[in-house]
PAZAPA-4460 file (N, C-alpha, C; in steps of 0.05 Angstrom, whole numbers, plus 32768, in hexadecimal, padded with zeros to 4 digits):
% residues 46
    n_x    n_y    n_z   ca_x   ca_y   ca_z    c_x    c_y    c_z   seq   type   mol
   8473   83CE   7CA2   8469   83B3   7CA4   8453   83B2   7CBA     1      X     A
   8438   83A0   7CB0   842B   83A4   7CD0   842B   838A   7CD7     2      X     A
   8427   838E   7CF9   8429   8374   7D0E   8409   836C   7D07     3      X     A
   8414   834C   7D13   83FD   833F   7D08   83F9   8331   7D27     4      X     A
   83E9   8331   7D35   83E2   8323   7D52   83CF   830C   7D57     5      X     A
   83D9   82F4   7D63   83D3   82DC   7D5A   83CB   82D2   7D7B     6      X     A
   83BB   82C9   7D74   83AC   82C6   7DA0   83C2   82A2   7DA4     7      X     A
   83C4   82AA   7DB5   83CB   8290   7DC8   83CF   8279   7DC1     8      X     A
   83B4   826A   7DB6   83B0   8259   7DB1   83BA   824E   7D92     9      X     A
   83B6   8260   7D83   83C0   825D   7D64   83EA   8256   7D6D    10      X     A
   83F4   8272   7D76   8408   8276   7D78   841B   8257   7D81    11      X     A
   840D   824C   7D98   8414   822F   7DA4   8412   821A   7D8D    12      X     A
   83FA   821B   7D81   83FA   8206   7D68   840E   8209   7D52    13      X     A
   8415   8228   7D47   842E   822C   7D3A   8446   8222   7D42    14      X     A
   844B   822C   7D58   8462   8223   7D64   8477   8207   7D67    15      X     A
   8451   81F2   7D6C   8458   81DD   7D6C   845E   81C8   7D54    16      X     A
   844F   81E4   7D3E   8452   81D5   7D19   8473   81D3   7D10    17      X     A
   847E   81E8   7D1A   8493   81FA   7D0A   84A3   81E1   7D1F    18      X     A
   84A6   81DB   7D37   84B9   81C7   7D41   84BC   81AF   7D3A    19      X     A
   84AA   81A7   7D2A   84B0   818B   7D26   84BB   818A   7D04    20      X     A
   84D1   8175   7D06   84E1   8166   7CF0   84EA   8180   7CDB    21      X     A
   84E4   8185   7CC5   84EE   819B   7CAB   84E7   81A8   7CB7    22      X     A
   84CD   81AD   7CC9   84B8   81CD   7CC1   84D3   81E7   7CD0    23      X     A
   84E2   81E7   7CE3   84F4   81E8   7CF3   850A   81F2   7CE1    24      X     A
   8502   81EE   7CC6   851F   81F0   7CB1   850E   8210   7CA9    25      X     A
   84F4   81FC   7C9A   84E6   8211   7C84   84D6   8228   7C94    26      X     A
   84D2   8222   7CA7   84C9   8238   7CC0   84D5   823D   7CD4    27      X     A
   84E8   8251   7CD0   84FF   8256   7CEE   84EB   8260   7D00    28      X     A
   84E1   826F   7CF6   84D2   8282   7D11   84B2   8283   7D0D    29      X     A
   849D   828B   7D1E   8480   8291   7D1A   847F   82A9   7D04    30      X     A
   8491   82BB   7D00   848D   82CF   7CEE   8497   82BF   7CCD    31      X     A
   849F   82AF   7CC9   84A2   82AA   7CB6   848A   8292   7CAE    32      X     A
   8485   828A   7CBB   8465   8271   7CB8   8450   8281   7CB8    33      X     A
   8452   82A8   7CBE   843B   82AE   7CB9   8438   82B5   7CA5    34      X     A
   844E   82C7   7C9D   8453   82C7   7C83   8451   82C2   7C69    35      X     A
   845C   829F   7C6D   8460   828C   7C5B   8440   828F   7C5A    36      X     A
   842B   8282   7C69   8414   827F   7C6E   8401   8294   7C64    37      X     A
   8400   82AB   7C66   83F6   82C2   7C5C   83FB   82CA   7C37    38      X     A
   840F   82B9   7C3A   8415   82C3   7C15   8407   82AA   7C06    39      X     A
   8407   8296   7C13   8400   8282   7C0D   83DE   8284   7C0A    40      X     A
   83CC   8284   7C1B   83BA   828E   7C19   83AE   82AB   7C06    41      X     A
   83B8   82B8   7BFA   83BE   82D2   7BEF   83C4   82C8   7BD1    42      X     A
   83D6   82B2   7BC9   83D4   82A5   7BB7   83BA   8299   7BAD    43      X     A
   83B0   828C   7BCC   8394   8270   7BC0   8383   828D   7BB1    44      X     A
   837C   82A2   7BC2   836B   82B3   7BC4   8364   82BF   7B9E    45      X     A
   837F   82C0   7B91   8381   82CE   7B7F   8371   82BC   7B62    46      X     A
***
């Protein structure tokens, strides 16, 4: 699997997505919002 490194500033704005109301359900952690986010995009792409 490779690491994916995310500066500062992005990381804080995640952080603060995934804590509010559902997102906290459907996003436990930053690795799974990147995830989710990367396949997602990978989808539009196709």
């Amino acid at each position: 699997m490779a690491e994916v490194k995310i500066d500062e500033q992005l990381l804080e704005k995640i952080k603060k997505l995934i804590q509010k109301g559902e997102n906290k359900f459907e996003f436990p952690s930053v690795k799974s919002f990147v995830d989710k986010a990367v396949l997602k995009m990978l989808k539009s792409l196709e």
